[in-house]
N, C-alpha and C positions, 0 to 999 in steps of 0.2 A: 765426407763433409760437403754441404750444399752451399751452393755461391746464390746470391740473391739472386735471382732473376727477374728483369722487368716484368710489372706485373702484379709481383707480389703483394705491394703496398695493396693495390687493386682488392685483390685476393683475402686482405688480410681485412679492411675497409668492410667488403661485402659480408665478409661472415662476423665480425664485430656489432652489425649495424639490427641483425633479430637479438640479439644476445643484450642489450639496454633497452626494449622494446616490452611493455608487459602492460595490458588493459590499455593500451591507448597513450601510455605516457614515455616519454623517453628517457633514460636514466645515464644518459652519456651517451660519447661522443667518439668521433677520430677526423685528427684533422691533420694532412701532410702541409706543413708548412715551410715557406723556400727558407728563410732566414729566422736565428733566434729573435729578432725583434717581431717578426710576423707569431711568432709561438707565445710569447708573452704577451703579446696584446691581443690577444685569443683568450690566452689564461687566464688575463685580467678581468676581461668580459664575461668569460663562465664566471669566476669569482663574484664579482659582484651580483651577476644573476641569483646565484647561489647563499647571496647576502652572507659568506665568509668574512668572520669576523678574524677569525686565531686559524693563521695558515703559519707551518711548518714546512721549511725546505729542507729537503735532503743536504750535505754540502758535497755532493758526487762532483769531480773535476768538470767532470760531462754537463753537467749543466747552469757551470757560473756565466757565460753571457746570458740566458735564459733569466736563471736569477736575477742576475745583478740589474737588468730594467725591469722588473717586475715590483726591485723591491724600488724603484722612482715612480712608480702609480698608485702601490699598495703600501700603507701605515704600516699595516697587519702581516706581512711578510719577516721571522724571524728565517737562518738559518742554523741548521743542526751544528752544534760544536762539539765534535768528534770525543772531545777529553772530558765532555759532561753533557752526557744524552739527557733525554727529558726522561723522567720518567712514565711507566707506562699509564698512570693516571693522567697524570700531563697532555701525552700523547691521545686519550680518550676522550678527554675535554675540547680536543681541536674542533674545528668546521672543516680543516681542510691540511692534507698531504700533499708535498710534490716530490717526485722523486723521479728515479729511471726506470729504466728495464733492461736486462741484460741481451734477453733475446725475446721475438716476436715469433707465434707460430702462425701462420699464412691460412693453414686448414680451420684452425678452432679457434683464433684470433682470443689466442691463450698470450699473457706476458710470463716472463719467466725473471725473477728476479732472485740473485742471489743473495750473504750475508754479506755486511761491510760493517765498517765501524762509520761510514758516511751517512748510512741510511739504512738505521736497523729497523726492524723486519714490521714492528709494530705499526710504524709511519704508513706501508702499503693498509692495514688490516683494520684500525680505531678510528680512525675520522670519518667522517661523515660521506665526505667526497674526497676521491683520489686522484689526484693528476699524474698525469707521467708523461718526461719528455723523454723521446730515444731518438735512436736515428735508423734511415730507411735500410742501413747496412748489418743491420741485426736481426731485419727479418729472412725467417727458413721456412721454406714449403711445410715441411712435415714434423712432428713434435719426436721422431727418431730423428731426424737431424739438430735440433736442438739437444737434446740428451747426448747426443754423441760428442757436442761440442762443452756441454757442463763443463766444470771444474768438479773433480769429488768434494762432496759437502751439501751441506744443505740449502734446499732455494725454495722459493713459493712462486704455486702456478694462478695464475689469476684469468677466470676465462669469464668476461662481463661482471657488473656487480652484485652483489650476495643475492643470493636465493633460495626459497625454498617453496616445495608445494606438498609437504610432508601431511599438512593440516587440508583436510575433505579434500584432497588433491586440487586445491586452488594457488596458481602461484603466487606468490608475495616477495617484491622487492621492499625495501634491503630484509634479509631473514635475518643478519649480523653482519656486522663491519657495512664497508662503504656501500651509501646507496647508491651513488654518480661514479661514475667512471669517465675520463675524458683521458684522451691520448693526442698528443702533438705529436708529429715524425717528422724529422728535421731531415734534408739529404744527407 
């Protein structure tokens, strides 16, 4: 098992930053920020950029101070209640996801998100734009060091937002699910 090492944020920043990048336009972001307040007024400011109207939070323990000043800027801030999820229409109707990541790979600036009852799986995959807040303690150099530290069960790997160049081999952001991708890393 791999111990973060200075840097990696570094690491994981750099190879993130082609991976939202397509004809000239940016499709997301990463941004290490020192405190949850610096991370929600980030978020708030993609947000409104992004003219999110119907934003969806995860209710993950890990990101109730995040949350909780996001939802004093934002009307449009609901959070997930655990005992009656949205459905997945619901959930395809949003502008916007926030959620976590369990773990960061450094090499493919891939998130790796597991199942919860906090933040099911759809919230990463139907909205338009996806936020996610972690922390810098999650990132691992190499995507066998994440594996190694899984839980058995199922997770989703997320590496930049959807794509496809299936068609005359031209790429095309979003091909399905989110076209943005923004990342906040908390220490």
């Amino acid at each position: 098992m791999s111990v973060v090492a200075p840097g990696e944020l570094r690491r994981f920043a750099e190879a993130f930053a082609p991976l939202v990048e397509c004809g000239g336009v940016t499709h997301g972001a990463v941004r290490a920020c020192a405190t949850p307040a610096e991370a929600a007024g980030w978020l708030a400011l993609v947000l409104r950029e992004q003219q999110a109207q119907r934003v969806l939070a995860a209710s993950r323990p890990e990101l109730a101070a995040v949350v909780a000043l996001l939802r004093r800027e934002l009307d449009s801030l609901t959070v997930i209640d655990p005992s009656a999820p949205p459905s997945l229409q619901q959930m395809a109707e949003l502008d916007a996801g926030l959620g976590g990541a369990d773990l960061l790979v450094a090499e493919s600036a891939s998130l790796i998100l597991t199942r919860s009852l906090h933040e099911p799986w759809a919230l990463s995959l139907l909205p338009r734009v996806h936020l996610v807040v972690t922390e810098a303690g999650r990132i691992v150099p190499r995507l066998a060091d994440a594996l190694s530290r899984l839980p058995a069960g199922d997770f989703t790997m997320i590496t930049g937002p959807s794509r496809t160049a299936d068609v005359e081999k031209t790429l095309v952001v979003p091909a399905h699910g989110p076209a943005q991708l923004f990342v906040a890393i908390l220490p």
